[in-house]
C-alpha positions in Angstrom: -5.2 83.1 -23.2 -2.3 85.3 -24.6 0.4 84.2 -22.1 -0.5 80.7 -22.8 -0.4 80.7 -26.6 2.9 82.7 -26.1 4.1 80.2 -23.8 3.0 77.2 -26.1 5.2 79.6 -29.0 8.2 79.7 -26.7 8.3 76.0 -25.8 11.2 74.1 -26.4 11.5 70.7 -28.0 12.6 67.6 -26.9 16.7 67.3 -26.1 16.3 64.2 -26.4 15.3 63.5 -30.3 17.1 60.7 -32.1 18.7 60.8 -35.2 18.5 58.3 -38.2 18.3 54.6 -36.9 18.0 51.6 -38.9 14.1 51.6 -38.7 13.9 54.7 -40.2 15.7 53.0 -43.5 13.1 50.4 -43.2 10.2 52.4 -43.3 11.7 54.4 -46.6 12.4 51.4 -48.2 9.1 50.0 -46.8 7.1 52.4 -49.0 9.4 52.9 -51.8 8.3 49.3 -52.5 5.0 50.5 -51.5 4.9 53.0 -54.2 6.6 51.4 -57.0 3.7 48.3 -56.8 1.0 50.5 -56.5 2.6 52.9 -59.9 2.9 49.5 -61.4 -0.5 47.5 -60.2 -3.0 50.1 -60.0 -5.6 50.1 -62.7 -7.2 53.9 -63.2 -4.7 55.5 -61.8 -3.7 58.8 -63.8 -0.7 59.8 -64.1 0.9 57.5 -62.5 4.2 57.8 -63.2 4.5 61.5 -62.5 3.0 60.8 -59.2 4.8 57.9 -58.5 8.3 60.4 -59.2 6.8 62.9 -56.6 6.3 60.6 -54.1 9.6 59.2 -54.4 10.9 63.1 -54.0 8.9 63.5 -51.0 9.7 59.9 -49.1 13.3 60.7 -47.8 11.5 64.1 -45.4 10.8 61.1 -43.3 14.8 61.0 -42.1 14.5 64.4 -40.7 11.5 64.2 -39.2 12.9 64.3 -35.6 15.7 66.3 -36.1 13.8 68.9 -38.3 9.9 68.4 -38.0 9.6 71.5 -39.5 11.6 71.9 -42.5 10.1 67.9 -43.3 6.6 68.8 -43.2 6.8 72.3 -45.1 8.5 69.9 -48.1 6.0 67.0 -47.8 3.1 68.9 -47.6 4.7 72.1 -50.3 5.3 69.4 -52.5 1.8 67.4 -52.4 -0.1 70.9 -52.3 2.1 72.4 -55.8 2.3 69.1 -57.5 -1.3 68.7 -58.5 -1.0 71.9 -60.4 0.3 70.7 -63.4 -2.2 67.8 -63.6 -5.3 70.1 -62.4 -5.9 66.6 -60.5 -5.4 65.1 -57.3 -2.3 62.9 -57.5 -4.2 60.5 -55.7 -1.8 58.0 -54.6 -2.5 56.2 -51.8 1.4 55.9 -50.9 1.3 59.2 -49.8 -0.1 58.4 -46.4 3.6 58.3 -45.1 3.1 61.9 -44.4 0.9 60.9 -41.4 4.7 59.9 -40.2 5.4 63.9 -40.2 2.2 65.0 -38.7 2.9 62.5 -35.4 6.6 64.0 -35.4 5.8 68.0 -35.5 3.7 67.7 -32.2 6.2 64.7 -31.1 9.3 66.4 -32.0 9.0 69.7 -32.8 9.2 72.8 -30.6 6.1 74.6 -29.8 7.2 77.4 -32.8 7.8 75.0 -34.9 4.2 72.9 -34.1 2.3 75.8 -35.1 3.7 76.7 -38.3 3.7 73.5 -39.5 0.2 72.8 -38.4 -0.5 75.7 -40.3 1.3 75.1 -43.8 -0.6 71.5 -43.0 -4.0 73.5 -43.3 -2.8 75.4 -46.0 -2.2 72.5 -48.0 -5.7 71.1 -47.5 -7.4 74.1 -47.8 -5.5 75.2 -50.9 -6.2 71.5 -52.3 -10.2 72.4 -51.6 -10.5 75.8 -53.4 -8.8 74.4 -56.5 -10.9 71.9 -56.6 -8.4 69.3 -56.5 -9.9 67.2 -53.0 -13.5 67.6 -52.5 -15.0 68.8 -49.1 -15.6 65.3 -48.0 -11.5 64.4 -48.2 -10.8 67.5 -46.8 -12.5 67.2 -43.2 -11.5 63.4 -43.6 -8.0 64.8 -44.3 -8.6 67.2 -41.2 -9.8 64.8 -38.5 -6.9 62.3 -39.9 -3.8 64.4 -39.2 -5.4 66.1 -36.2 -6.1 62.4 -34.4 -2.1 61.8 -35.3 -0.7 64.9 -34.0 -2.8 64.6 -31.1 -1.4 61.4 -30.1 2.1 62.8 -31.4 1.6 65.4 -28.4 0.5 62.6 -25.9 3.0 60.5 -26.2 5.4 63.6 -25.9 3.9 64.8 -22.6 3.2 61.4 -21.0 7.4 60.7 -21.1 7.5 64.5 -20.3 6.1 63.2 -16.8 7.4 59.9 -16.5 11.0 61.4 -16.8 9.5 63.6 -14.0 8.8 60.7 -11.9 11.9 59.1 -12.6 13.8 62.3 -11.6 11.7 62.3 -8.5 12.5 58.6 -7.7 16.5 59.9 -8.5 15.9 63.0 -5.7 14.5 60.6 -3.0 17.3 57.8 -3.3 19.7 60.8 -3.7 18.3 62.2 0.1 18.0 58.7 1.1 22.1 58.1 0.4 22.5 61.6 1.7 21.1 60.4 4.9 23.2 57.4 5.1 26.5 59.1 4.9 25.8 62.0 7.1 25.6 59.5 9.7 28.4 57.3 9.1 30.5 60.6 8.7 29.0 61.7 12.3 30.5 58.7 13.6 33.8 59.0 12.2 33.7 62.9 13.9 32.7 61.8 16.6 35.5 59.1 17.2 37.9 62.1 16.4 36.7 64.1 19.2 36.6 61.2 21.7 40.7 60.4 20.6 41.4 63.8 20.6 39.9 64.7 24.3 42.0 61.4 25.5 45.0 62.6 23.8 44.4 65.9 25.8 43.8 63.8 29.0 46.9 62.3 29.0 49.0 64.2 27.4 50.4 65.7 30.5 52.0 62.8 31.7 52.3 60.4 28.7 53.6 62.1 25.7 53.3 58.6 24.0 49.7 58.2 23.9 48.8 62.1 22.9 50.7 61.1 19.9 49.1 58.0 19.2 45.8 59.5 19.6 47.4 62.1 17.1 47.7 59.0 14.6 44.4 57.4 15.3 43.0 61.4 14.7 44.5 61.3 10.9 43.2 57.9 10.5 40.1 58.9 11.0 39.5 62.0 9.1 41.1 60.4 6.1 38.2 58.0 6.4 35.5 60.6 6.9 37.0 62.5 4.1 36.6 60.1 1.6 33.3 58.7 3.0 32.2 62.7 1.9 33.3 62.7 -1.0 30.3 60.6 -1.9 28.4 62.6 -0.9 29.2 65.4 -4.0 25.7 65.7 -6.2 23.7 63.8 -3.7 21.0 66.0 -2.7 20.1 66.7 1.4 17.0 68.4 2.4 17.9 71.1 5.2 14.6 69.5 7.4 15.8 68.1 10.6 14.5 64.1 10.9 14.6 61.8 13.4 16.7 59.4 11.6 17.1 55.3 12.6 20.7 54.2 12.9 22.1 53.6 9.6 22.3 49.5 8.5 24.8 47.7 7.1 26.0 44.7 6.0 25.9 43.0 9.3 22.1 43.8 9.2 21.7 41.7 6.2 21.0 39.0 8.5 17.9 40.6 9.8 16.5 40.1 6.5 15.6 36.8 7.4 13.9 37.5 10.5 12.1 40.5 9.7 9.5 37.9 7.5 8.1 34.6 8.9 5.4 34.8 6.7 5.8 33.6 3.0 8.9 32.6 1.2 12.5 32.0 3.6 15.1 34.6 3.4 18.8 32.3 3.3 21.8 35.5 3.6 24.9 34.2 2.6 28.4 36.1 2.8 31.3 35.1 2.2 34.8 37.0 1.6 36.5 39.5 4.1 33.7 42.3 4.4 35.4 43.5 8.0 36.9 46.7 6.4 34.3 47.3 3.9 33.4 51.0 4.1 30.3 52.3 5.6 28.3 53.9 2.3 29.3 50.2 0.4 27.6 48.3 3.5 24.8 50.4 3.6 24.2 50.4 0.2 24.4 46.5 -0.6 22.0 46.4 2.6 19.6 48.6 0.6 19.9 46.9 -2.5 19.2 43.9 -0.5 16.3 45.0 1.3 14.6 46.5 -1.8 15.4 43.0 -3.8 14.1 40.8 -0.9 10.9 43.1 -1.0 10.3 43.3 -4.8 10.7 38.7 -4.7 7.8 39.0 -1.4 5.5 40.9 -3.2 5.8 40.2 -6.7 7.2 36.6 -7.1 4.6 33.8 -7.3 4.4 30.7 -5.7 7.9 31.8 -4.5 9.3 29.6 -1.7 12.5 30.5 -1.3 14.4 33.8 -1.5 18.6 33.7 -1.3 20.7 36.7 -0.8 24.3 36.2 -1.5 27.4 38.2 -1.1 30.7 37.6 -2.0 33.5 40.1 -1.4 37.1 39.9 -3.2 39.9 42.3 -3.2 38.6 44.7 -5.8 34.8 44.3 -5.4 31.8 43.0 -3.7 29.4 41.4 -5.3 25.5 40.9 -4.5 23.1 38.5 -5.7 19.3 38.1 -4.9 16.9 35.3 -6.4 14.1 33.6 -5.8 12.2 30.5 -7.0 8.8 32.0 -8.4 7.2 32.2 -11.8 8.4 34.2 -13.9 5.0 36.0 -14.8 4.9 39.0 -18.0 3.6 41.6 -14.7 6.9 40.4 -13.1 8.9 41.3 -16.1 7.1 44.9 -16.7 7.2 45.3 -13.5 11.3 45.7 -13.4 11.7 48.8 -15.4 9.5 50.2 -12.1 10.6 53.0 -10.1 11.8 50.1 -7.9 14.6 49.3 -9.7 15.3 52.8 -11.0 15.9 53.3 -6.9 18.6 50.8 -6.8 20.4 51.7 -10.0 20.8 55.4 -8.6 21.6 54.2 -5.1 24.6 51.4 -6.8 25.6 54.3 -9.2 26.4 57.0 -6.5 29.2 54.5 -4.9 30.4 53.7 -8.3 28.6 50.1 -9.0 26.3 48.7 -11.3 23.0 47.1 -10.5 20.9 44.7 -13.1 17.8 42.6 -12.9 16.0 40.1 -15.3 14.9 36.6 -15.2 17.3 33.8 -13.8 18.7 31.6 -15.9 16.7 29.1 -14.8 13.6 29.4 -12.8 12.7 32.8 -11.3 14.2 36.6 -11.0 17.6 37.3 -10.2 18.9 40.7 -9.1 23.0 41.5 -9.3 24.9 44.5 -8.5 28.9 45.0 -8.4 30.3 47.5 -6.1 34.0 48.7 -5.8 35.2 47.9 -2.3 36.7 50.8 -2.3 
């Protein structure tokens, strides 16, 4: 019990916190209105005006509330617990429920030091508030059971992303081996060639001078090749497991697209451009992409009759688009921020291209990536 309150106490908190945004200047000015009417429009409400002053003291915690979770509660709360003391009343605005906004940051935000001692200045507000006499036992558990149900869900939203960027890092790792895979074996080829020039050059090097030096040239050729194909292969992580691995595809393959599904929508592959000298990682990726695309439209696209993969290649880039003619259905459209699509914005980043997806423009889903030909 020990190590795991110590390790709750040691926890870090998120990297990831944002700073002031324009909603945040909303929701100030929000209930600075807020307050003002109710000062203004409330009937029985005693001192009004001294409450309304504190509140308006307190509101601006709520711009620090990500970046310091802690130092904004201790003032919200410090502030709300001391100011009844000069009124010997509760200030009894009902404004003041902005702080619910700090209580959902702390276990949102905050590190796991910070959580626990604002959780406890929280409870020495209310309990302070109860011996006084100021909030009677009845607002005080309601007070209680309020901010715990929002710093509970404060801490569930923080450790459900907590696991979905664990997921997407997983997703990351297995296009990353994937890609790995890919380039080992178009690299393997390029060594292999070497070695096949290189034992002819030997061959006939005896009595044909010429052709040793020739396979010399076609030698260099090929290393410079397989020595920028590795470079791609920096950050891309390989599992040392041996695996019976299927030849790698390419862009020729793209064509297989069409008969690997006679059931359901057509597959049309159209290319056009000089994609002869593409290299192998760029053909092997826009035949992932593709593949991964033409899979997403089969299972996902409704009343889809037709799916068209296009490529064109230029001088600087090559360029894939994959649509379909299906509804465009809200599952469809939650359904692209999927691991899916994660996959093939990794794999089109690690060769230095973008990938996108969204609705077509006119009926259906339309999925684009840009690689550099190089």
């Amino acid at each position: 019990m020990l190590a795991r309150l110590r390790s709750f106490w040691e926890e870090p908190g998120p990297a990831d916190a944002p700073r002031r945004v324009w909603r945040d200047w909303v929701l100030v000015c929000g209930f600075a209105l807020a307050v003002g009417l109710e000062v203004m429009l409330r009937p029985g409400l005693p001192f009004r005006w001294y409450a309304g002053i504190v509140a308006l003291l307190v509101l601006p915690t709520l711009l620090i509330r990500r970046t310091r979770p802690l130092l904004a509660v201790g003032l919200a709360f410090g502030a709300c617990g001391l100011a009844p003391l000069a009124t010997g009343l509760d200030l009894g605005l009902n404004a003041f429920v902005f702080v619910l906004f700090l209580g959902y940051a702390l276990s949102r935000w905050g590190s796991g030091r910070q959580t626990i001692l604002g959780a406890s200045i929280i409870v020495a507000k209310l309990a302070f508030s109860l011996i006084l006499g100021h909030s009677g036992p009845n607002d005080t558990i309601g007070g209680v059971g309020v901010l715990f149900a929002v710093t509970a869900l404060g801490a569930a939203v923080r450790y459900r992303v907590r696991a979905r960027n664990r997921e997407f890092d997983q997703v990351k790792l297995l296009e990353r081996e994937r890609l790995a895979r890919d380039l080992h074996d178009t690299v393997a080829h390029h060594v292999s060639a070497m070695i096949i020039r290189a034992q002819a050059g030997l061959a006939t090097a005896p009595f044909n001078p010429d052709a040793a030096t020739d396979a010399l040239r076609l030698i260099e050729s090929e290393a410079t090749r397989a020595l920028a194909e590795m470079r791609g292969i920096v950050r891309v992580l390989r599992t040392d497991e041996p695996a019976e691995l299927a030849p790698t595809p390419g862009l020729s393959d793209l064509h297989n697209l069409a008969a690997q599904h006679r059931v359901g929508p057509s597959v049309d592959v159209d290319i056009r451009g000089d994609v002869a000298d593409l290299p192998a990682p760029i053909g092997t990726a826009l035949f992932r992409l593709a593949q991964e695309s033409v899979t997403n439209a089969r299972r996902h696209a409704r009343n889809a009759t037709r799916i068209e993969v296009s490529v064109v290649a230029d001088d600087a880039a090559v360029r894939l688009r994959v649509t379909d003619d299906g509804e465009t259905a809200p599952a469809r459209a939650s359904h692209s921020s999927g691991f899916g699509l994660l996959g093939m914005m990794e794999r089109a980043g690690l060769v230095g291209g973008t990938c996108e997806a969204g609705p077509a423009p006119v009926r259906g889903w339309m999925v684009t990536a840009v690689l550099p030909r190089a």
